[in-house]
C-alpha positions, 0 to 999 in steps of 0.5 A: 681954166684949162687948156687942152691941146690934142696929140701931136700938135701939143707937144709941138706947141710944148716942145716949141714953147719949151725950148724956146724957154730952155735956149732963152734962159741959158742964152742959146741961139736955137731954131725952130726945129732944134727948139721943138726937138729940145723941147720934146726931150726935155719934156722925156726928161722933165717928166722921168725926173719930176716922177723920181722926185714925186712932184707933179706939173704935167696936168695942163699945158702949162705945167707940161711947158714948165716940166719940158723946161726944165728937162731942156735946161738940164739937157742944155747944162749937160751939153755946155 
């Protein structure tokens, strides 16, 4: 089953998802907004790095939330 979002609204969905998940693992307090920033440049992140490494997850949304976290939770670890 696949779940489609259309445009903008997605990516609020997946960045507010995203770094909800990213501050929630690396035990960072975060609002609303930061949350939804975080997780929209994550998913710039997630997605340059799963592409160099030749691996997919952006296909649905929920492998976008898994790529925008992942890029949220390295950007976390670069910050800390």
């Amino acid at each position: 089953m696949t779940i489609e979002v259309p445009g903008i609204i997605g990516w609020i969905i997946v960045g507010l998802a995203a770094g909800w998940l990213a501050s929630t693992i690396m035990k960072r307090k975060g609002g609303l907004i930061t949350n939804a920033l975080l997780g929209l440049v994550g998913a710039i992140v997630g997605g340059v790095l799963f592409s160099l490494l030749g691996l997919e997850g952006g296909d649905n949304i929920l492998g976008s939330i898994l790529v925008a976290t992942v890029g949220a939770i390295l950007i976390l670890a670069i910050v800390q």
